[in-house]
C-alpha positions in Angstrom: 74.9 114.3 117.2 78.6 115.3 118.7 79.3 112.0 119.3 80.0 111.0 115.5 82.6 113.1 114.8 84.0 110.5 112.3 82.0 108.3 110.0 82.3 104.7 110.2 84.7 104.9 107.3 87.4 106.8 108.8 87.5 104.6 112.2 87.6 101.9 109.6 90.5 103.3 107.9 91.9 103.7 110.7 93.2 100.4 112.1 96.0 98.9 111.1 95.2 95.3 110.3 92.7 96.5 107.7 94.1 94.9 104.1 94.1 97.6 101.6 93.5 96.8 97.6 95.8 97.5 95.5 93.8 100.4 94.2 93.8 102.2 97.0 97.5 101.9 97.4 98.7 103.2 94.4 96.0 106.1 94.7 96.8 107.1 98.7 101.1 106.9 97.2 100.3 109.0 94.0 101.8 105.8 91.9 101.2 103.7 89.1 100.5 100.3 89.0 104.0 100.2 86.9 105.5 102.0 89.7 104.6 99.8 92.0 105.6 96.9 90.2 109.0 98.9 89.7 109.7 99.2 93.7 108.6 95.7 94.2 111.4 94.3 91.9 114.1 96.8 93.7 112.5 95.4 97.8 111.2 98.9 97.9 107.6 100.0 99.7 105.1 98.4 102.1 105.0 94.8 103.1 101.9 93.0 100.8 100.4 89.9 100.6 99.0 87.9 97.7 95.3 86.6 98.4 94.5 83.1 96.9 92.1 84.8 94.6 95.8 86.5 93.0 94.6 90.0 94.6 97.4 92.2 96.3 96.8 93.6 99.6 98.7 95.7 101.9 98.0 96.2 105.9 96.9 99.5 106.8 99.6 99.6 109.3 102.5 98.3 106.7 101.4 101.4 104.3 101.5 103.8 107.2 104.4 103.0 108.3 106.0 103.2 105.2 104.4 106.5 104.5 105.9 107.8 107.6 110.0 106.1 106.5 109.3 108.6 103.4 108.7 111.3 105.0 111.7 110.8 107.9 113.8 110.5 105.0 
């Protein structure tokens, strides 16, 4: 089947309202959670959100875009 050149995963992944876990953050940025917490305190890194459950979650689209300020940098 050529027409399913990317499993519903990727397409997924790919838009960028999707909310992201923390987990999968701090593994696509190579980070630990300590890290994170570190650029938080200092304003540094994607936009997140807190959920009412206490989760962190960060837009596709914030992550991407900060991925892309590190790399212009």
């Amino acid at each position: 089947m050529a027409g399913h050149a990317q499993s519903p995963n990727a397409r997924r992944r790919a838009r960028a309202d999707d909310l992201l876990p923390l987990t999968a953050v701090l593994a696509e940025l190579g980070i630990t959670r300590a890290t994170w917490y570190r650029w938080r305190n200092r304003g540094y890194g994607p936009e997140a959100r807190r959920l009412p459950n206490g989760q962190i979650r960060v837009r596709r689209g914030a992550l991407d875009d900060f991925k892309n300020s590190l790399e212009a940098a």
